[in-house]
Structures are given as C-alpha cells and as structure tokens.
N, C-alpha and C positions, 0 to 999 in steps of 0.2 A: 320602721324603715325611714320613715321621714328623720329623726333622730341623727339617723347614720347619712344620710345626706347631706344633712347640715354641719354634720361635724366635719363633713370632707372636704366642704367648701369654707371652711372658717382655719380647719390647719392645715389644709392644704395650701390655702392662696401663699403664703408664708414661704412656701417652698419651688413655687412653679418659676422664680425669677431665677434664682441657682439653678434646677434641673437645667433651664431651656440652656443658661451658660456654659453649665459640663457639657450636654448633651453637644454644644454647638462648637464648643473646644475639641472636643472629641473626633468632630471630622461627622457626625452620625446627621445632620442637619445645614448642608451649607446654601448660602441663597447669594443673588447678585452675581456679585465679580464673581465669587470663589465657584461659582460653578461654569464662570465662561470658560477661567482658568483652568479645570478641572480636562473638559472636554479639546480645550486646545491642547495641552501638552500631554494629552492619557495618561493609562494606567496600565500600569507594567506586573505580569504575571506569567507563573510557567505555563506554559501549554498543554504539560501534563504534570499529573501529579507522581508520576513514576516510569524508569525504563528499565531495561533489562542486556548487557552485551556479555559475551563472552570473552575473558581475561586477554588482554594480546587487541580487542578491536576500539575502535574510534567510537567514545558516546555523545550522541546528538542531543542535547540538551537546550530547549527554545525557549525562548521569552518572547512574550511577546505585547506589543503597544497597543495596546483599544483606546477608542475614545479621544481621540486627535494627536497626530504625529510632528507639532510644531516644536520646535527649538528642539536644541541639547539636552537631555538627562542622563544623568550618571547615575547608576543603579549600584548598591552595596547587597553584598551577600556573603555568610559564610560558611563553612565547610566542618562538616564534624565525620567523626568515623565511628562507627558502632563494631566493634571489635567481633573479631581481628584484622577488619578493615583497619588499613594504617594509609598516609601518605605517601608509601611507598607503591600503592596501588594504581595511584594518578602519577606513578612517574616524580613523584617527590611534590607535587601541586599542593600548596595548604590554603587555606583561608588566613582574615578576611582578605576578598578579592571586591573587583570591580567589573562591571563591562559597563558602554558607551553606546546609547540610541543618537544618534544625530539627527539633524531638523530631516524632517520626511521620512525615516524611516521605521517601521514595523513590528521589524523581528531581526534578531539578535540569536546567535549560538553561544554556548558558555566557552571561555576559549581555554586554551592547557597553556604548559609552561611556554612564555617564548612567543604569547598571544597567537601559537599553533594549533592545532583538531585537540581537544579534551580530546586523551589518548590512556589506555590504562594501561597495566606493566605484565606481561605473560613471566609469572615463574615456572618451578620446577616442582613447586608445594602445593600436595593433597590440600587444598584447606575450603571446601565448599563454598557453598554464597555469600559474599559481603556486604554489606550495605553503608553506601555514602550517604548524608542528607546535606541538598544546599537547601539555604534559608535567605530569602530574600531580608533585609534589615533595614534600608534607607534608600529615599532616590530625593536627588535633590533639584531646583530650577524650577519649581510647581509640579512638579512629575508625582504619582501619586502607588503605592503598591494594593494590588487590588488582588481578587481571584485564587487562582491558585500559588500561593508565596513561599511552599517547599514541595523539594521534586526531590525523589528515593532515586537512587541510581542501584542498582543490583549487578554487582559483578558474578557472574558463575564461573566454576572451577571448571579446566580443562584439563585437569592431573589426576582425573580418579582411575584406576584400575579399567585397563579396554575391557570393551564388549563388540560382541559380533552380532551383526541381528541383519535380516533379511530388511530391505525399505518398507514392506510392507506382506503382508502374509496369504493375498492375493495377484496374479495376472492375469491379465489374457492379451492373446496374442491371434494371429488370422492364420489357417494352415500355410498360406504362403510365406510366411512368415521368413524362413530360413533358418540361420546361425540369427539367435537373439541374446542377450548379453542381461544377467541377473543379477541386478549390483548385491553385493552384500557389504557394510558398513561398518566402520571402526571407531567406538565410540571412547571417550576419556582420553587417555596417557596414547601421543603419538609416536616417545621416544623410542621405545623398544626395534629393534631389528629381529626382521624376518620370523615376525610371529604366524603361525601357522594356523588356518583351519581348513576343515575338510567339505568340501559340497559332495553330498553325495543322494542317490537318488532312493526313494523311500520305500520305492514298490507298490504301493497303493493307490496308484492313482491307475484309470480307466483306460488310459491310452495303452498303445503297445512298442517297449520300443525294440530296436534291433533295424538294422538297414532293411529295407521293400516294406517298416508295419508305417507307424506316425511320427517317432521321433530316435535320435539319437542321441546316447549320454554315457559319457565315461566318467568317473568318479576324480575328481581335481581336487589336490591341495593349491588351497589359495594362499600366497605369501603377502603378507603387507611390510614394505620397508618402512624404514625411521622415515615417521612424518607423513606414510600415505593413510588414508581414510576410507576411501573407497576403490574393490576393486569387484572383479566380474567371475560368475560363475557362467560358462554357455552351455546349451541347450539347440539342439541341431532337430529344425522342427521340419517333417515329410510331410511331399504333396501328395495327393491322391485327386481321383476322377469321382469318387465314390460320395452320394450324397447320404449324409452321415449327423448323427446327435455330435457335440461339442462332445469334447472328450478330455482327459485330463493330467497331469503331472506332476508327483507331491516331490518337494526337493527336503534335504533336511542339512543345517550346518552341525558339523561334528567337532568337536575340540582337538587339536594333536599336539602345537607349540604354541607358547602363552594362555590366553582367555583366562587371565586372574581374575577377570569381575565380572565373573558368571557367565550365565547366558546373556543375549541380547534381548532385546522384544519379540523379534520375529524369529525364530528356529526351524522354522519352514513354512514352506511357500506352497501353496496351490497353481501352477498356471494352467487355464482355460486355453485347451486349441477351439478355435472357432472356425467351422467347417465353410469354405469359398464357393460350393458347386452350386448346383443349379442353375437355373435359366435368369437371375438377377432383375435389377431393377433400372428404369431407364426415366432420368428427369433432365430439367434443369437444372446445372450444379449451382442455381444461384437464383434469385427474384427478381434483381435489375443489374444491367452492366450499363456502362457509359463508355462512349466512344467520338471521336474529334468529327466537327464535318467533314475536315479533308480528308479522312480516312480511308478514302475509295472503298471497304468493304468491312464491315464489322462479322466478326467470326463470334456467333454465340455457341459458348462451349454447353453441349450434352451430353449425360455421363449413364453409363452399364454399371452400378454395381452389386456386390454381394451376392455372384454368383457369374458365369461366364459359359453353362452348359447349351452349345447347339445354338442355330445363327439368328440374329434378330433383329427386329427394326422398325422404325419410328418416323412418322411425318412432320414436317415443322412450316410452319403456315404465318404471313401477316394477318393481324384481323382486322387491321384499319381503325382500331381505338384508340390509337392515340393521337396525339395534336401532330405531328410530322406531318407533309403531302404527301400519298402514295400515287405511283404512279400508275394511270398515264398522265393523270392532271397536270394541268399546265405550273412552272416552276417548281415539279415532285420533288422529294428531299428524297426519297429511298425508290426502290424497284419492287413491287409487289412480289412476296414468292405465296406458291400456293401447291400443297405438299411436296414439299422437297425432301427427296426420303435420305434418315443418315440410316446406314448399316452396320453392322458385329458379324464377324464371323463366330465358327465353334472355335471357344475357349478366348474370345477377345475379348475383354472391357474396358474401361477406360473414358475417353472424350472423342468426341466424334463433332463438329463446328455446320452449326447451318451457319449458313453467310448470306448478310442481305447487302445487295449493292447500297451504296451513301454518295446522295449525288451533293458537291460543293455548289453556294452560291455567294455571292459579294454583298447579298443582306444582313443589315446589321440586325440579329433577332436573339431574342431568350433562349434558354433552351428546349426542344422540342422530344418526344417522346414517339416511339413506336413500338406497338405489343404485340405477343407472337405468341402461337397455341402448340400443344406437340397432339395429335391424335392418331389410330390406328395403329397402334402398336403389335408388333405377332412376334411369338417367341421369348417373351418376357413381360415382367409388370412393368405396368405403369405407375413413377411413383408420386406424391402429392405435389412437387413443385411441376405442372402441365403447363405453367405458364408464367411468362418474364415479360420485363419494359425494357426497352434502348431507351436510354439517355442521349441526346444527339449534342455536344455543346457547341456554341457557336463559334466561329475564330476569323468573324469581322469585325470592324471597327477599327480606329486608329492605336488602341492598343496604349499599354501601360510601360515602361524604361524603369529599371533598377538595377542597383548590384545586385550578382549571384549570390553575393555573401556576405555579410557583417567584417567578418575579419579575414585575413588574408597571414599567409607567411613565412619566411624566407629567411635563408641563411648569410648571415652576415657576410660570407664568402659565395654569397649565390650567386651572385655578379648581377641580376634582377629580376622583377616578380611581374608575373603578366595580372592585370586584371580586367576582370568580364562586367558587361555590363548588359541586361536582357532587354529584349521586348518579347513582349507575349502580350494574348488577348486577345488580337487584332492587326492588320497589316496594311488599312486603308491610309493611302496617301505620305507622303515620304515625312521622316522624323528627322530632329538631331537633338543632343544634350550634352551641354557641356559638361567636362571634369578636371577636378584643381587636384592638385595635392599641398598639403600643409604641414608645419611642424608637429608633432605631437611631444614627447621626451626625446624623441629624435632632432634634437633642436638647430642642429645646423644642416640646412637644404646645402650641398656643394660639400660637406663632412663626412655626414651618414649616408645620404642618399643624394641623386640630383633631382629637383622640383621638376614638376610636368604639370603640363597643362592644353587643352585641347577643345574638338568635338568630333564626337560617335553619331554616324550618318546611319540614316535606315533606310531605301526606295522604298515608293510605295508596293505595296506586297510583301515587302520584306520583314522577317520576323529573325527570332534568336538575337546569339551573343553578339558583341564588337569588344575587341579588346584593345589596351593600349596596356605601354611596360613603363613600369619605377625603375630606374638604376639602383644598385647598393652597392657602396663605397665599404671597403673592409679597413680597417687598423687593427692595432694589436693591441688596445684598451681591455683589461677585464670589466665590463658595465655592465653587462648583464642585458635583456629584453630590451630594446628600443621602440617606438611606435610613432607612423606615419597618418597622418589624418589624409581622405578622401573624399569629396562632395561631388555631386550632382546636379548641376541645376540650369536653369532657362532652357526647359524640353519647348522645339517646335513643332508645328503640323498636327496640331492637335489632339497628342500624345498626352500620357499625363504621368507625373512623379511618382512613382510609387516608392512604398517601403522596401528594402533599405535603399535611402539615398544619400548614406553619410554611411564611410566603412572605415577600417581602420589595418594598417600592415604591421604585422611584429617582427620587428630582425633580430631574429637569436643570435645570440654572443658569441663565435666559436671558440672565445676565448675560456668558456667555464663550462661547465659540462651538461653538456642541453637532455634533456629530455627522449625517452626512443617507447614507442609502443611494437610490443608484437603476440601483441593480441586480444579480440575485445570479446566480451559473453554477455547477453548475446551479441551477434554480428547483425541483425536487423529486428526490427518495432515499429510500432504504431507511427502512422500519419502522424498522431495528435499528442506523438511523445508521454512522457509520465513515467514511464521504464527503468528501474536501474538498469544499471549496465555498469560490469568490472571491467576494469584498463589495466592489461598487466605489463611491465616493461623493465624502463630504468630510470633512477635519478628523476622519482616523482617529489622528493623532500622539497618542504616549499614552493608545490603547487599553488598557483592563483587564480587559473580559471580552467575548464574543459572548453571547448565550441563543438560543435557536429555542424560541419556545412558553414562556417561563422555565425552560427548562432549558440549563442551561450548556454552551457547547459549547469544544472541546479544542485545543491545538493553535495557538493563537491565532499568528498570523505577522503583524507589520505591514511588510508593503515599503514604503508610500510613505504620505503623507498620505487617498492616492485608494483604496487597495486595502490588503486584508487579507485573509486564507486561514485559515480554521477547520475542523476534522476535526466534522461534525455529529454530532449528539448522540443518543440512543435515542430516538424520539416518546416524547412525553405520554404517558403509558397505552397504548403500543404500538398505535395506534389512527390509521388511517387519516387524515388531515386536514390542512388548510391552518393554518398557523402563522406569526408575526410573528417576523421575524429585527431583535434590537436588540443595535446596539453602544453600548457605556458607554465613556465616556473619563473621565479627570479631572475633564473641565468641566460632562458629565452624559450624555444617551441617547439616539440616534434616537428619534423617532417613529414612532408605526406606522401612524400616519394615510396612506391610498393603498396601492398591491399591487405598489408596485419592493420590497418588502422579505419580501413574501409566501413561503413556502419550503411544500410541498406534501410529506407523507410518503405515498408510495403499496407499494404491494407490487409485487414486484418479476415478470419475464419466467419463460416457461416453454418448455420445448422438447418438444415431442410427436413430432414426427416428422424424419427425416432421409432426406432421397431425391435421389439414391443415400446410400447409407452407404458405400461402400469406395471408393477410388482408389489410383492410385499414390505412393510419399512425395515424385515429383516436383514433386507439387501439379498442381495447374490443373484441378482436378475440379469442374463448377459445381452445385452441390447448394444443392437447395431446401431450405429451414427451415420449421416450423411448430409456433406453438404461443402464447403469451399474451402480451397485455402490451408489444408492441417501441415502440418509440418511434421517431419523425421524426430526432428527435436526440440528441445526445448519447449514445451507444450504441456498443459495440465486441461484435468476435465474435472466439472463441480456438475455435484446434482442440488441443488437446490444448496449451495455455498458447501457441500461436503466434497473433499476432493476424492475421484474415485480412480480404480484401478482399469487400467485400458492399454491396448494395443493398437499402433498407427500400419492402418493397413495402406493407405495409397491418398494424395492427396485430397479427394473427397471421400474418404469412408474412413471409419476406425470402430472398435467398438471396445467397449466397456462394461466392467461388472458395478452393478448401482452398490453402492454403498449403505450400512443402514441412517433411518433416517425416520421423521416425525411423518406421520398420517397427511396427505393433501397431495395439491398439485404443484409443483417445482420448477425451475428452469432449466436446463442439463445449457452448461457454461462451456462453452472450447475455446483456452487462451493460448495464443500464441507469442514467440515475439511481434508479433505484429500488432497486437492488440486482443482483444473479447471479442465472440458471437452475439449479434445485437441479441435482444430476449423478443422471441417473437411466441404465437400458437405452437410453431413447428417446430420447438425445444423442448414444449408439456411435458411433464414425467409423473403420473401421479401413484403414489405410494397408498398401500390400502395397512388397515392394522397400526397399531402405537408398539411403541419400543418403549423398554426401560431405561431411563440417560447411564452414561456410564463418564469415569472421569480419568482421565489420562496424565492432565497435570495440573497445578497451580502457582501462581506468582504473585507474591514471594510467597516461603513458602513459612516463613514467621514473622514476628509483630506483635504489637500489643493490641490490648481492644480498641475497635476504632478502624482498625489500617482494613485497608480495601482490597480483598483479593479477586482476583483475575482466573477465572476456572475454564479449563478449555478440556473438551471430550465433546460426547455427543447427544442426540435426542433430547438438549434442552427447551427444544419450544413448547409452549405448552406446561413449564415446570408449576407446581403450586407450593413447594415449599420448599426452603433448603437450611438445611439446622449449620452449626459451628459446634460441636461438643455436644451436640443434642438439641441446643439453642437456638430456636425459629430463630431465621436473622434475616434482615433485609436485602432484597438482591433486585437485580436487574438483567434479563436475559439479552446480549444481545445481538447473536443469531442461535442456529443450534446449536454449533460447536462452543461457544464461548458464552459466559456472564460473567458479572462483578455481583461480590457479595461483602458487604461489610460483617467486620467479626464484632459482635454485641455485645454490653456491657458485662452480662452475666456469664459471659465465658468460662469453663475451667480453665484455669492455668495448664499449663505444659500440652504436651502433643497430644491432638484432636483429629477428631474427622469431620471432615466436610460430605455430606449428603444432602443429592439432589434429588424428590420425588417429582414423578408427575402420573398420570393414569395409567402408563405403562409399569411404575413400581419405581423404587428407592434404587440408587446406584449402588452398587458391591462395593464395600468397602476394601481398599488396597492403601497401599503406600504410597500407591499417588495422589490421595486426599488427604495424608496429612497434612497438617499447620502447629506450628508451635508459637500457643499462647503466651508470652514475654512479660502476661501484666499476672501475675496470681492470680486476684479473684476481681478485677476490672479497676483499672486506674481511678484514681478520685481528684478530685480540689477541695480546697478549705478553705469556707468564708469567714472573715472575722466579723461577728455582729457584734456595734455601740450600741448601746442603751440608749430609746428612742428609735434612732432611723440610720441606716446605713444603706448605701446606695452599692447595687449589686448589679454583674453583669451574667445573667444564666450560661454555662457553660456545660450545665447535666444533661440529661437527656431529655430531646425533643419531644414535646407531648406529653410530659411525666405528669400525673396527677399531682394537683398543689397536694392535697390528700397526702400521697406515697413520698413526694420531696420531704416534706418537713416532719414525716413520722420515722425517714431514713430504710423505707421498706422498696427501693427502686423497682427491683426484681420478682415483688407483689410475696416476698417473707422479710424481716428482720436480716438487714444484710450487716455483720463484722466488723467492715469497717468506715460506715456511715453510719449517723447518729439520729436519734429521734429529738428534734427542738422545737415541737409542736406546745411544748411548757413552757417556751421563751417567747417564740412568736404569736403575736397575737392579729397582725397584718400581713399585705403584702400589697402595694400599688405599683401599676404602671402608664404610662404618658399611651394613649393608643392615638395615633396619629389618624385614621382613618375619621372618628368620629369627632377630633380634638376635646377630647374628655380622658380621666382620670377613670382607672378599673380597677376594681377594690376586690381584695378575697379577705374572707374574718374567719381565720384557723376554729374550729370549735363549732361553726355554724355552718355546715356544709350540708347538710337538711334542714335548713331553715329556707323555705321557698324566696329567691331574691335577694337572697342576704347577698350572694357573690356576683361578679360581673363577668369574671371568668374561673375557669377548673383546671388549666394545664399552663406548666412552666413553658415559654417557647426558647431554644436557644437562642441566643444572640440577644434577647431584649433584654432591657435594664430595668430593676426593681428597684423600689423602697422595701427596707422589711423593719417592720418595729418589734422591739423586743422587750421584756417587761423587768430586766433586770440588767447588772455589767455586763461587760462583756463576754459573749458568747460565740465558740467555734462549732459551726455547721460545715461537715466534711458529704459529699456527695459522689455519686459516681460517676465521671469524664462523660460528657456525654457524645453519640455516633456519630 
C-alpha cells in the first residue's frame, strides 16, 4: 500500500492544477468577490418542480430569488411540449421566453401572452393530460440558476364522458335538521343539455320514512343544463320527542338520460340522522372572550347542547383569579357576581349570557383579566369547558391617528370622495393631524381633481373617524385609472402616527368600461387573511390589483373576464368588521356602492368538546362537536388532516362521522371562512387499530424513470414500503392522505402499479395507481472514456456500488443496456473537499483490505477514470 500512495502523489500532483481550474471554471468552487457577488444578486429557481390545472384555468408558476435580491436580472427559459401538448394549449405562448427580477425583488410569476396570467386554452377535445416543461437556461447581471431549474405543468382534460357520483358516500345530519340538500356531481364534458339522472331512495336504510316516522322522500329526476356541475337531491328529515339510537338513509343515483362515462365514485350515499333529545349539555361556548372597558357589561355567552329534554340550569360565579379589581375594592374594574343562575326551559337550547358589570376608568393600564366558574347544574350535564377568562382591554391613553384605508375610490363623475381618518387606542387629552393631498398619475391638481389640505381635531375623550372630501373633476378623456397621493402628518397632543399614514384615491375613467362585482365566495374570513376568495362580475380583463378595506390583497388570478381569485389580505387593524372588496383594471375601479362586494372579517371556530373521543381507524364513529363560531356554510371538518363527513347542527354544535385513519391520537380541525380551531386537549380524537392505506389517485400519472409522483389516498402514516412495478422505490410520506415517491431506475416499461404497504397491509390495486413508465427498461447516459484519464461528472445512480457501476449490473443482475468496463478501468479518483485529499478506488481489488478509499459513486461528484486501452464507451443507468 505504500507503493499505491506514492504513485498517487507523484501522478497525481500533475493533475491537481487543471482539476482545481475546471472545477473552479465550472462554478463548483468560487471564493472572494464571486461569492460576494453570488449572494448579492441570488439565485433564481422554480419553487416547485411541478403543477397541475385544469384546461380553461390560469397556471401559477413562481420563480423565485434566494440569496440576495440586488440589481436587475433577466432570466431565460424555454418551453417544449411533450405531445400532444402543442402551443395551442398556452393560447398560442412558445418559447424561448424571458421574465425580469428587478432590484429588491423575490419572486416572480411566468407571464402569458401580452405579459398577462399564463392562461391555458379550454377545447372541445377528449385528449387527456398534457405535459409542458419550462426549463430555466440563462440569467444574466451576476444572477445565478440554482435549485429547481424545470417545472412540469400538467394540463388535465375537461372533455371526458360525464359521470354522476355522490360528493362522497357518507352524511350525517342532526334530526332537526329539516329539508337538507345532497349535492350530486357532474364530472367531465359539461356541454350536453338536460342530461338526466334519477335519486332515488334504496330501502335499506334503518330509518322510517312516510309523514309522523323520521324522514320524507320522493324519488327526483335530477336535470343538469349545458355547463352545470352540481346540483341537489333533498331529503325532508322529522323531528321527534323520542330518545332514540342514530338511524339511517341509503340514497342511490340511477341513470335515465346521458351518463356516457359510467358510473361516478359515489352511487350511493348513507346519511346518519343523529338523534337531538335528551336533557343535553351545558358550558362555555368558548375558554376566553375579550371585551372594551367602556363596555358597561360584558355578556358571556353559555350554551345547552345536544339535547333540549325538560328544564335546566346552571350557576355562573366570579372567582377573583384574575388580575382585574373586583368589587367592592376601591377603584374595582368589574362587580363581583356570585351564582347568578341562567335557565332552559323544556325543549329550549341554545345561549343563555351571564353578565358582569365593567366599571370604566381614565387609567392608562395593560390589559387585565377576570375568570368565572359555571357550578350546580340540574337537569342536564355539565360539559368540560366549566370555565373561561374576560379579557378587559384597555381604552386610555392618548391613542394612535391613521387612515381607515390604504386606498380609496371614486368615479370620475363622482363629483368627490370623503376620506376617514381614525383615532383609536386611547382618548386622553385633545389631538390634531394634518392632511395634504398630492399628485399621483393624476397629475394636474385643478384638472383631475382640486388639492386639499387641512387639520382633523380630536377633544380630549374623543375617539373615532374625522373626515374631510377630495373634489373630482370629470372630462371626456378615455385614460383610464388616475391616482391621488394622501399624507398624514405633525399629529399633536400626544397622539402618535400610526400605519397607514400615507393612502392613495383611484378615479376610474367613466370613459371605458370599469369594472362591477356581484358577488364574492366566501363573503367572510380570517382576521389574519390568507383565504382565497372568488370575485365574480364584469370586465375583469386586465386587472391590476384586488384591495379589501384598501389593503392589497395577493395572488391575484384572472381566469376570465367574470372571475378572478385573490388570497385575502390581513384585516385593517386586525379588527373585526365589514369591508369593501375593489378591483382596479387599467380602465379604473369597482364601486363600492351596494353589499355584492361587501367581504366580512370575523374570528374564527372553536372546539370545546368531543364526544365520544375514540373509535376505531375504521372510521364510522358518529361524534358530536361543540364549541364556537361554526357556520351554515362554507365549512370543512378534518380529523387528524382527513376531511370528514358532518352535519352543521347550530352555531356551537355539529357532528360528524370520523373518517378512516392511522392508529393514535389526532386533532379534529373546524374551518370556516373565518379561519381554523386553534388545536387544543379538547379536539383529541384517538383511533384504536391500523388500516390498510388505499390510493385514490396520482400526479402525473406518466413519466420516465426519475420523475416524482404525488400519491394522494389514505392510511399512509406509518408506510414501510411502496414498490413502482414491483420496484421498492424511494418515497416520502407527507401526511396520511398524501406522499411523493420517485419511480426507480429498474422500472418496467409501460403501465405499472403503484403500492403502498404498511402493518395494516398493501393497498388494492385499481386504476387509480396506475403510471406509465415512458423509459423502457430506465434511461441511461454514455461516457466517452480517453486512454489514460478522463474527467467525469456521475450522473447514475446515487450510492451505486463502484463494484455494480463499472461491471454494468446497476439493478444487482447484468442489465441490456449498460455495459461491463471493469476490463478498461483500472481506477477511479476524486477531489473530496472535506479532508483536502484525493480518494482512490483500484477496480480488481475490492477485498484487498485498504486498497480503496471509498465504495459508492455519489451523484453530482466528479471523477477521474483511467482506462487501460482507446477509447472507451461506458453507458449507465440515469440516475434518481
């Protein structure tokens, strides 16, 4: 071995001045400037390696800038189609293309034709999924491509043959329930008129129906016009007095006119009546409420549910825990109560408000808290929320001055715009602040509009708006949007600026045709924004921005002239309230005149209670919910991230069938517009027993070896293997419903299954785990080896035995079409940075103790291979 060390260092030294040159030409090794350079102007890559829309919608496609956002770069990329994706799919869009990071900025969208939303083209043709690939290729100004450098766009068909299918194959609903509406769905080809099917009811189910039993049902042909998707089967669900097991109702879809493409998923439905009687339960519908000092009396709401038989009632008590004064002590904040009883009559449930007096004082202090007990309950249970905190917040001090709004805006014939200016906070001692107005595009003050200028007084105690008004001047110019700048400034009395203090007015054109919304989904959300939300209207073409409230909202998507989709934006001053949703186009701005545009921020559901808490991972466990805030609509329930089937009985109660699901303990999730259920103890759901995963679908659903599929079904936690074609292959689980599994070099060719095992057992094989294999028996490359040394960059697979690389046995047999060069090569070195030493492997001696310095090819590193004759082609398999 000394031998072999000495030779390495006498023909080696010969060569380490070229490698360090390639290596450092190559970008693989930069030092100094090149790496100030590097981090000042990043590195541009997609954000994902793949999406998915359906034919007709808008694709989001981001790039995005890591590692410093200074100067200009211009990024190249371009656009291939993998057949029978054509160009006519992006609306005529080809490659190469360009997009533009400018100094400071991040991220970037791929833009369509006309630098408009990457939009794709709805035909009339059957032609299943297509695949675009961008490929990033140059960026120039020190700008560098990094990361992920092509993103799949996967277009799916919207032309296949309809299906009917139930949304899902369980309900449950509460006996009060009444007239409830069971969508059924229309999937594929929407052109057809007045295709038919029949709901009708199965007979097997538990319940009884007929007027005086549990429910009512007449057999409905359901009609779908050209172009509808979903419409409704009803189900007329009886009350009764009677305390009663759940009971049940089997519906079934029947075919009558069209249903070319088959059945649907669901062909019938199970819904759960869930029985309302008995003597119910009686909490807190919440843990903490918060309320103003000057509120004179905070109302805490207490709730009867899941049951209303015979009359009952509950005490509600201060305990003196928390930091608040109670009274009689001198300067008290609140009035001690000490059992103050609320009552239910028979058959009432609902909210019923203990009320503590809130005494005001002109202390400037934090906020303080007061905590209250419910005890002696008769005629019903007690449930686990027995106790809550007041919030008291404070509302002295001199207090904070801002606009209401960011943006403001008004019809060029509006004749003028009022705008607000708040105080809040505090009301100590009197305020003022002045406000300008300035040019914006609106560039003549006496043209477009007349300048103003002034100051907004507050007395001391005084809080709220003060308003002053902008003129607008109208002409008959087609210009499209104009915009007025507004400031803020030199607050007195000890007031202070707050944000926004700089707003802006848009005057739409009435000269070109403005923008109209009449109607937004949802119509309220989260305090803290994040929400999509659809705006449906007119004359959205060349939209520039959404606002809610004048704040900007994100995301902006236009699919059609009618509809646009924005990610809403944080409330105003994180503050409860109704707010005007305006879109800006080129030509100028909704109106906010009428309540189709109205957008509501509320605060979001709560979960107090869960009963039962445990089932099987089977699922089909019917468990009651209770807790705040649920809404009629618009609403989803997850048990441990599975979405489950449920009926909305009354703002705090609903209940739900658990879903199946992996062995533990879960969170049961209530989202509304408004937001999620924090995750608290009092969501627990724990599942006993494993399930076998099952798979529903995958993305994409072909590819060659290498490409990364997206598998979504269920009971993958806990998976230990998942093959491609038989082929253990690498994956990544990540939640139950969904993992990524890459498809492995030894894949067979053409259409495979995807299976997932775990302790519960191997997923049933269907047609929703196919993938079609694209490479025959796994892609390869071809290295040319010179006589002597040739410098190589691994591109096989990671971890391959030197052993199995250069005998051409990847797959651990003689694979077809790799070759065995283990007769040519008689080395292989590489530069290993870590030790700054050379690693040596000697083909031939690989039981000779020491002889090697490593055993496995790594992607991405770069070899020496010596060879002992001409040249020499080494073909391998692509590696993952």
């Amino acid at each position: 071995m000394k031998t072999r060390s000495g030779e390495r260092t006498g023909k080696w030294t010969r060569y380490v001045l070229a490698l360090a040159a390639m290596v450092a030409a190559a970008g693989l090794v930069v030092a100094g400037g090149a790496t100030e350079a590097k981090a000042a102007t990043g590195t541009i890559g997609f954000a994902t390696g793949s999406s998915t829309v359906v034919e007709g919608q808008n694709a989001t496609i981001v790039l995005n800038r890591t590692g410093g956002t200074s100067g200009t770069i211009n990024v190249d990329y371009t656009i291939s189609f993998t057949p029978p994706a054509t160009s006519a799919d992006l609306n005529g869009l080809t490659g190469p293309s360009q997009v533009t990071f400018t100094d400071g900025v991040s991220s970037r969208t791929l833009p369509g034709l006309a630098n408009g939303p990457l939009s794709t083209f709805d035909d009339g043709a059957n032609q299943g999924s297509r695949n675009i690939t961008f490929t990033l290729t140059a960026a120039d100004n020190g700008g560098f491509l990094g990361g992920t450098t092509t993103h799949v766009l996967t277009i799916t068909d919207n032309d296949g043959p309809p299906k009917y299918t139930f949304t899902a194959n369980t309900m449950s609903v509460n006996e009060s329930a009444g007239t409830i509406n069971v969508p059924i769905v229309r999937d594929g080809a929407t052109a057809a008129n007045n295709d038919t099917v029949q709901c009708t009811d199965a007979g097997t189910g538990t319940a009884t129906p007929g007027g005086g039993n549990d429910y009512t049902f007449a057999l409905q042909n359901i009609v779908f016009t050209t172009g509808t998707t979903t419409q409704n089967c009803q189900v007329t669900i009886l009350q009764d007095v009677a305390t009663e097991p759940s009971q049940t109702i089997v519906l079934n879809i029947a075919a009558t006119v069209g249903f070319g493409g088959g059945p649907g998923t669901y062909t019938q439905i199970t819904i759960t009546i869930v029985d309302d009687d008995g003597t119910g339960t009686i909490q807190f519908s919440a843990a903490t409420y918060t309320v103003s000092e000057g509120v004179g009396t905070a109302n805490i709401a207490v709730t009867r549910t899941n049951g209303t038989t015979g009359a009952a009632s509950i005490q509600c008590s201060t305990t003196g825990g928390g930091s608040a004064t109670a009274s009689p002590a001198a300067g008290f904040d609140y009035t001690t109560q000490t059992n103050q009883p609320l009552n239910w009559g028979n058959g009432v449930g609902g909210t019923q408000n203990c009320s503590i007096p809130i005494t005001g004082d002109s202390t400037v202090e934090g906020t303080e808290t007061i905590t209250l007990a419910l005890t002696g309950v008769t005629g019903a249970t007690a449930g686990a929320q027995s106790t809550a905190t007041v919030n008291i917040t404070d509302d002295d001090g001199t207090g904070t001055i801002s606009f209401t709004a960011t943006n403001y805006t008004v019809a060029e014939n509006g004749t003028s715009v009022t705008i607000s200016a708040n105080r809040t906070g505090g009301s100590s001692g009197a305020a003022t602040v002045d406000f300008a107005t300035s040019n914006g595009t609106a560039t003549l003050a006496g043209s477009d509009y007349l300048a103003n200028s002034g100051t907004l007084s507050w007395n001391n105690g005084e809080t709220g708006n003060r308003t002053f008004a902008v003129t607008i001047l109208d002409d008959s110019l087609v210009e499209g949007a104009e915009t007025i700048n507004l400031t803020l400034s030199n607050v007195t009395g000890g007031a202070v600026l707050a944000s926004p203090s700089t707003a802006t007015i848009t005057i739409s054109d009435n000269e070109s045709a403005l923008p109209t919304i009449s109607s937004l989904s949802p119509t309220a959300g989260p305090l803290a924004g994040g929400n999509t939300v659809t705006i449906t209207g007119t004359n959205f073409l060349n939209a520039t921005s959404v606002t809610f409230g004048g704040s900007l909202a994100t995301n902006l998507n236009v699919f059609t002239a009618n509809t646009i989709t924005v990610t809403a934006p944080v409330s105003p001053g994180l503050i409860t309230q109704t707010v005007n949703v305006v879109v800006t186009t080129t030509s100028g701005s909704s109106s906010t005149v009428g309540t189709a545009d109205d957008y509501t921020y509320t605060t979001g559901p709560t979960v107090t209670l869960v009963s039962p808490n445990t089932g099987p991972s089977t699922g089909t466990t019917f468990v009651s919910i209770t807790g705040t805030n649920f809404t009629s609509s618009g609403m989803t329930v997850t048990f441990g991230g599975t979405q489950a089937t449920f009926a909305y009985v009354s703002s705090t109660s609903l209940t739900a069938v658990s879903p199946a699901h992996t062995a533990g303990t879960f969170d049961i999730i209530v989202t509304t517009p408004a937001g999620s259920s924090p995750n608290t103890v009092l969501d627990d759901f724990t599942y006993t027993g494993t399930i076998a995963p099952a798979i529903t679908s995958i993305s994409p659903t072909s590819g060659p070896v290498g490409t990364v599929v997206t598998v979504t079904g269920s009971g993958f936690t806990g998976s230990s293997v998942v093959t491609v074609g038989g082929v253990s292959a690498s994956f990544t689980v990540s939640t139950d419903s969904s993992l990524t599994v890459t498809v492995p070099a030894s894949t067979p060719g053409g259409t495979v299954d995807i299976r997932v095992t775990n302790s519960g057992g191997t997923s049933p094989n269907t047609a929703a785990d196919n993938f079609n294999n694209t490479s025959s028996s796994g892609a390869t490359t071809t290295y040319v080896l010179y006589f002597r040394w040739t410098l190589i960059a691994w591109t096989g697979i990671d971890n391959l035995t030197v052993y199995n690389a250069v005998r051409g046995i990847e797959t651990g047999t003689a694979n077809p079409n790799t070759n065995d060069v283990s007769g040519q090569v008689t080395a292989l070195w590489y530069w290993d940075a870590a030790s700054q030493t050379y690693k040596g492997y000697f083909v031939g001696f690989e039981n000779v103790p020491g002889a090697n310095d490593f055993t496995t090819m790594r992607r991405g590193i770069s070899y020496w291979v010596a060879v002992t004759s001409t040249t020499t082609n080494w073909t391998v398999l692509v590696g993952q």
